[in-house]
Every structure is written in structure tokens, then in C-alpha cells.
C-alpha positions as CSV (number, residue, x, y, z in Angstrom):
1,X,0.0,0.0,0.0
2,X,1.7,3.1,-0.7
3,X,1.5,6.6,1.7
4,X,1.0,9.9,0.7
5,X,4.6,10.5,0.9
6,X,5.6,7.9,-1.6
7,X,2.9,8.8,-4.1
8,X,2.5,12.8,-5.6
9,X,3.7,14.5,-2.1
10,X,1.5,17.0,-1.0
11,X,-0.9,17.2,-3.7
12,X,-1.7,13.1,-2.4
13,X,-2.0,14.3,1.5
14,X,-3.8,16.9,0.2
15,X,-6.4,14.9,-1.7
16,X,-6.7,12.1,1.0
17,X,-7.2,14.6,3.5
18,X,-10.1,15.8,1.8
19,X,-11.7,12.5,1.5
20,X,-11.6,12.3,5.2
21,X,-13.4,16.0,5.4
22,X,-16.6,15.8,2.8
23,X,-19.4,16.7,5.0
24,X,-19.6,20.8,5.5
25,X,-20.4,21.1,8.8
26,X,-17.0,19.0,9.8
27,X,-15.2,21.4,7.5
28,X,-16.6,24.1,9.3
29,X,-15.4,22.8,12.4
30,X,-12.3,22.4,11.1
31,X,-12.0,25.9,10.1
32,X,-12.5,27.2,13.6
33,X,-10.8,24.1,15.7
34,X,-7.8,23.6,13.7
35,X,-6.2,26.7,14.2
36,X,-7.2,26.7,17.9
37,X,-5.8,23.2,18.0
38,X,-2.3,25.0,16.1
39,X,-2.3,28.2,18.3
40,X,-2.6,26.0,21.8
41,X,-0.4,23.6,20.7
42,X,2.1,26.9,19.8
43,X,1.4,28.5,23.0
44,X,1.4,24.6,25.6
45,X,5.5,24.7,23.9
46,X,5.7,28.6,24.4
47,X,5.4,28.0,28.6
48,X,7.9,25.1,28.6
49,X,10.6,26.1,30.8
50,X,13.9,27.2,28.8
51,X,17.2,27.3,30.2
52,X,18.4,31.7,29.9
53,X,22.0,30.2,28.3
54,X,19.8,28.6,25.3
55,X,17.2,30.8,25.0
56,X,14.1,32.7,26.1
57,X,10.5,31.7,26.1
58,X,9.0,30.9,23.2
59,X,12.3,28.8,22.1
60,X,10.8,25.3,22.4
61,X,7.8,26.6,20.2
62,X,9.8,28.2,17.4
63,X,12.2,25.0,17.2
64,X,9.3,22.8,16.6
65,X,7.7,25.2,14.0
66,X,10.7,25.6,12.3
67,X,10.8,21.8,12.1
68,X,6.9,22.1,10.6
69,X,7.8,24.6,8.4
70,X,10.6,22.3,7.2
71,X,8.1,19.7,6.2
72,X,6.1,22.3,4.8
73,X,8.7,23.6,2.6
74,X,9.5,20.4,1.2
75,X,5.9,19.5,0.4
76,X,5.2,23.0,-1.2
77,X,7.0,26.3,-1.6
78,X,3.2,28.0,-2.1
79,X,2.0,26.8,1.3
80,X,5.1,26.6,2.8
81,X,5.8,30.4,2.2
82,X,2.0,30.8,3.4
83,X,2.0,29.1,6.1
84,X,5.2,30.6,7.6
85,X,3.1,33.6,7.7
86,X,0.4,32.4,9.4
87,X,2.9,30.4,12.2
88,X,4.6,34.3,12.1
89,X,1.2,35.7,13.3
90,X,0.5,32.7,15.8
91,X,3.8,33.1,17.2
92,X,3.0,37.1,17.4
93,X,0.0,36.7,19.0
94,X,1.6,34.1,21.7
95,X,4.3,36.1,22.7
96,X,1.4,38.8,23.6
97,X,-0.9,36.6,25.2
98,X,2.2,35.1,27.2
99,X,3.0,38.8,28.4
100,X,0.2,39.7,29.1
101,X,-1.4,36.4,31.1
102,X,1.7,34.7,32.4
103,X,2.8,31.4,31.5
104,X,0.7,29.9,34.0
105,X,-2.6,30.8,32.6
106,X,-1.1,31.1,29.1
107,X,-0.9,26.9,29.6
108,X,-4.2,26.8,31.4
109,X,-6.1,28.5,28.6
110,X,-4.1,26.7,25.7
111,X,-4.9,23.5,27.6
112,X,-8.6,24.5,27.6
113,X,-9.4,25.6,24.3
114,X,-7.4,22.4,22.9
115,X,-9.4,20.2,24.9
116,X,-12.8,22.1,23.7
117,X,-11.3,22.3,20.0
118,X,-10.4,19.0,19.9
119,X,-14.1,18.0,20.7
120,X,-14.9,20.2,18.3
121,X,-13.3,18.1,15.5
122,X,-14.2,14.8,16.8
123,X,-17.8,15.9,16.9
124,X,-17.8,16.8,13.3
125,X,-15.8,13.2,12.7
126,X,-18.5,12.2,14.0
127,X,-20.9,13.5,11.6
128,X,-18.8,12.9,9.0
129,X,-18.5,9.1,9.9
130,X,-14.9,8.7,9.7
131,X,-12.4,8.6,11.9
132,X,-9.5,12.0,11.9
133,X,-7.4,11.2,9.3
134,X,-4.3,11.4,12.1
135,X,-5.5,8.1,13.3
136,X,-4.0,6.7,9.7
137,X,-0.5,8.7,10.4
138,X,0.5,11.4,13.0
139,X,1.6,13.4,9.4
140,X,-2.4,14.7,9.0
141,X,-1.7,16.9,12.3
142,X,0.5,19.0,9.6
143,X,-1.6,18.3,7.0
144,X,-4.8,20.1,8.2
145,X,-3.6,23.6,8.3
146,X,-2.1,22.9,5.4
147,X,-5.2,21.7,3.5
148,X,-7.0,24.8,4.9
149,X,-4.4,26.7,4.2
150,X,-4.5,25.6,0.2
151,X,-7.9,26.3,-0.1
152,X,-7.7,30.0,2.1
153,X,-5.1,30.1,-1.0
154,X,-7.5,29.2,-3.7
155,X,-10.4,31.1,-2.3
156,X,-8.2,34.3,-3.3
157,X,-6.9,33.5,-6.6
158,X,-3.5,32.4,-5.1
């Protein structure tokens, strides 16, 4: 059986992703909890405790995005180059939230809204009858924001 990796790269993820999301009340849901599920997962790495002589907070967070984005590169320059933008923002947007509420309850309302957002997405599994695509391999948890991602492209002509 071949994987999406040994077939057309991300066009193949892409595509088998989609087969997984058909009903359109699971794609909304995936609109609105994916990027939670992103930003919490950002901000859960941005309270890890880092050592002053490596780094400042935030560091565990950027070296596992830059890993993502590595991925993301190599799958596609067009979302790659999109969704380092979008990471860019997320990351923004932590480093406020993480000033202004403190790591503690930075983690407690990252661990929150992932638990809610993940519900979120196994509700509209649910409806859609299939199980999350991640279940198959760990690589759809990159793949969703990049499938939205291609069609936020598409939407606007890019």
C-alpha cells in the first residue's frame, strides 16, 4: 500500500485529506478548531521552561515550528511560504498573550481551548463518519492547516 509521501507529495496528502473531510459542517469545524488546536499547541510549547543560556520563552515553540515549516517547505513552496506567515502571526499573537497572562494561565487557557477544540473536531468526525485522518499517520496533524491553508489560498486567486 503506498502513503501519501511515496505517491504525488502534498498534492496526495492533500487529496486524501479531503476524502476524510466531505461533509460541511466537519469542514466548518475544522476551520475554527484547527487553528485553535495549532495556536494551543504553539502557546502549551511557548510555557515550557527554557534554560536563559539557550534561549528565552517561546524557544521550544519556534524550534518545533521551524521543524513544521521544514516539512512544509518540502511538500510545497506555495504553502510553505504561506504558512510561515500564518505560524509568524500565531507566534505574534503568543508572545502577547504570554506577556500579558503569564505562563501559568497562558498553559491553562491553551490546555482549555485544545481540549474544547479537539471535541470540536471529533464531533464533526463524528458527523462525517470517519475517523480523523491522524489516526492513519501522525503526518495529517501538519496536514490540516495545510489543507486549509490551500484552499484559504485558492479562495483568493493564489
Amino acid at each position: 500500500m503506498q502513503t501519501p509521501e511515496t505517491t504525488q507529495g502534498i498534492t496526495h496528502w492533500l487529496d486524501s485529506y479531503s476524502a476524510d473531510h466531505q461533509n460541511p459542517t466537519n469542514r466548518l469545524l475544522h476551520w475554527i478548531c484547527v487553528p485553535l488546536i495549532l495556536w494551543c499547541a504553539i502557546a502549551m510549547m511557548w510555557t515550557i521552561p527554557v534554560p536563559p543560556m539557550i534561549g528565552r520563552p517561546g524557544f521550544w515553540a519556534v524550534a518545533a515550528l521551524v521543524l513544521a515549516f521544514a516539512w512544509y517547505w518540502k511538500q510545497s513552496h506555495r504553502l510553505g511560504a504561506a504558512l510561515l506567515v500564518a505560524l509568524v502571526l500565531l507566534c505574534v499573537l503568543t508572545e502577547f498573550a504570554y506577556r500579558q497572562l503569564g505562563p501559568h494561565n497562558l498553559l491553562l487557557t491553551a490546555i482549555g481551548v485544545f481540549v474544547v477544540a479537539w471535541i470540536g473536531q471529533f464531533i464533526g468526525h463524528a458527523i462525517e463518519g470517519r475517523r480523523p485522518s491522524f489516526f492513519t499517520d501522525l503526518a495529517y496533524l501538519l496536514v490540516g492547516p495545510a489543507w486549509l491553508m490551500d484552499k484559504f489560498l485558492r479562495r483568493i486567486g493564489v
